[in-house]
N, C-alpha and C positions, 0 to 999 in steps of 0.2 A: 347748724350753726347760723347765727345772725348774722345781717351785715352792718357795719356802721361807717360810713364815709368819713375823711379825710375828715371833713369838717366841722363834724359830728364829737371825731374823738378830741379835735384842738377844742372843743368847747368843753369834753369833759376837761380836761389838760388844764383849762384856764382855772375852770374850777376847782381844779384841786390843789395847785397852784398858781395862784394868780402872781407871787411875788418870788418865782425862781429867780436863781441869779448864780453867778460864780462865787463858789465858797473860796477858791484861794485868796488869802489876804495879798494885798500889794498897794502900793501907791502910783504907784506910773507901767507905761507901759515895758523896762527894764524888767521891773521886779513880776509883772506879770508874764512876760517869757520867761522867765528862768523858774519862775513856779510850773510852769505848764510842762518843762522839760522835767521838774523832779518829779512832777507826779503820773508820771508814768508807771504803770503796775502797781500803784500805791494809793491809799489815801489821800484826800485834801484837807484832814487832820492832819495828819504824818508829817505832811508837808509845810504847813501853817506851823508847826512846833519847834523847826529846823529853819527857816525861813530869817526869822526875825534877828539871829545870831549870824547869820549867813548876810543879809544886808548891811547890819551894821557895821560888820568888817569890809564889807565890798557893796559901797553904797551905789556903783554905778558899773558901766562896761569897761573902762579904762581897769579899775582896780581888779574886778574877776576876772580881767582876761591877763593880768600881768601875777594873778592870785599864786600862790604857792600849791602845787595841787593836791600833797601830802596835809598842809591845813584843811582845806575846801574839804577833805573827803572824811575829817576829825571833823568838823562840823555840822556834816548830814550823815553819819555813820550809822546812824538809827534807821533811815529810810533801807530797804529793798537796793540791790545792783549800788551801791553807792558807789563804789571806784568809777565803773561807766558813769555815770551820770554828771560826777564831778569832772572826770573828763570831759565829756557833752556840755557842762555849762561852762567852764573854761572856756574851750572850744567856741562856742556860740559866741560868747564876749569876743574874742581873737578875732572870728568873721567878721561880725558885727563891726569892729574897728578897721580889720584890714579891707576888706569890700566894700564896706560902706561908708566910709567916712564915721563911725562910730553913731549912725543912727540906724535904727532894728529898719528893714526893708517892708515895705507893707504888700507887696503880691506873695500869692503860692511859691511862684519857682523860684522867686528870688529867697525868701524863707525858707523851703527846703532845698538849699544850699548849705543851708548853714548846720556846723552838729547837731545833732539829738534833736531834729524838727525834721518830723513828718509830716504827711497831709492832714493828721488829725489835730497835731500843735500847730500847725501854723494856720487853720481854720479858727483855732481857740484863739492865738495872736490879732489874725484878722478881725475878728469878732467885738474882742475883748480891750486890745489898744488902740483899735481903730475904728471901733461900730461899723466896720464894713458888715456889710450881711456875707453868714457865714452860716454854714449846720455840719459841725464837727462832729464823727462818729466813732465814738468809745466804746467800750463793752456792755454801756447800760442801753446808749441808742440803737447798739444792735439787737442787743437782747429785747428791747422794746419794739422794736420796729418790726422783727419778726413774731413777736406772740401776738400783737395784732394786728397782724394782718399788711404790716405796709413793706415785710419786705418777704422774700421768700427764705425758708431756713438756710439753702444752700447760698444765698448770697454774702460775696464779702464785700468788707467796707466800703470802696469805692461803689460799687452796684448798691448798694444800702443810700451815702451818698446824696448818687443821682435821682436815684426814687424818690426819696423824702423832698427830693429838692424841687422834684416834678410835683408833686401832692401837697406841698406847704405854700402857700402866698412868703414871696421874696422876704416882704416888711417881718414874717412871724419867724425868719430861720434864727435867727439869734434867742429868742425867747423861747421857740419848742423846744432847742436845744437845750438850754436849762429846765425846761419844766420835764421833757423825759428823762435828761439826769435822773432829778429830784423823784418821778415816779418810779426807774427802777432804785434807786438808792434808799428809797425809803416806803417803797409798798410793792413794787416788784421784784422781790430779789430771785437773784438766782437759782436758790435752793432752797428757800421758802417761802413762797410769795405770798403775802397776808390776800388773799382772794375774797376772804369774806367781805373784807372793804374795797373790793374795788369792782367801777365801776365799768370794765370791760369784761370782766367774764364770759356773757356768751357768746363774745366774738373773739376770745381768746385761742389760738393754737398751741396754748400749753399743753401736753397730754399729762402731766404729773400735775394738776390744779390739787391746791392745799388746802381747803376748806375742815374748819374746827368744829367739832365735833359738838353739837347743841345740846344742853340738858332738855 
């Protein structure tokens, strides 16, 4: 197997997307928490489709957190877990007002305080309404980081993480973050990963590698 350094592969990264970014729709940083919390085990389609009905009735923290929570959960009904979640984004408004004076907290521990924000939502919070440098790890960053090469299989999230944080320049965690989304969401996937276009193969630790079959 080859090797390809850190810096090697942020260049193939760039190249392949050079214009990642957060597909949740939102306007401020509100609507971009409470995306972050529905889409948890879901889609950021799913999400974006339930979103837009869900803001118009609760345009801000005040009104989701005083929400009805039998509406809230008719609203995102479509998504995955919706009872938790509408509780979780209730809940989050509620903190948000009662903890904070009704503006979102911008550190880790202050954000996971709050429902339905772990250390991988509140990294996408930090990131995303407050360009703090962030590198939040999802189930594509994991699955990315360990097929090549930058995390070990047995590692979880946190040790994942630390690694990528040790091996990425500060200024690039917020952009790799989006660009490995976007690489395993749309050419690494889980259980079938178009291999013939990409351009880490022989440093890959996949052992099921999918390569199509050539006339």
């Amino acid at each position: 197997m080859k090797h390809m350094t850190p810096s090697e592969i942020l260049e193939h990264l760039d190249q392949l997307y050079p214009d990642a970014k957060c597909e949740l729709h939102h306007k401020n940083a509100y609507e971009m928490a409470v995306a972050v919390i529905l889409s948890a085990q879901t889609t950021d389609a799913s999400v974006n489709r339930v979103t837009p009905a869900l803001f118009e009735k609760y345009p801000d923290i005040d009104s989701l957190a005083d929400g009805d929570l039998h509406e809230i959960e008719e609203i995102i009904s479509s998504l995955g877990l919706y009872r938790n979640k509408a509780r979780s984004i209730k809940g989050f408004a509620k903190g948000v007002r009662d903890q904070f004076g009704g503006e979102i907290p911008q550190t880790i521990e202050e954000l996971t305080t709050l429902a339905g924000v772990g250390r991988k939502c509140a990294n996408v919070i930090q990131s995303e309404c407050f360009e703090i440098p962030a590198l939040a790890v999802d189930t594509h960053v994991s699955r990315v980081s360990k097929r090549l090469g930058l995390a070990y299989a047995k590692d979880d999230v946190d040790t994942i993480e630390r690694k990528l944080k040790r091996k990425v320049p500060k200024e690039r965690w917020i952009k790799t973050h989006h660009q490995m989304i976007f690489f395993g969401r749309y050419l690494c996937h889980s259980r079938s990963p178009e291999c013939d276009r990409c351009p880490f193969t022989e440093i890959c630790h996949e052992k099921n590698k999918n390569f199509k079959d050539k006339e």
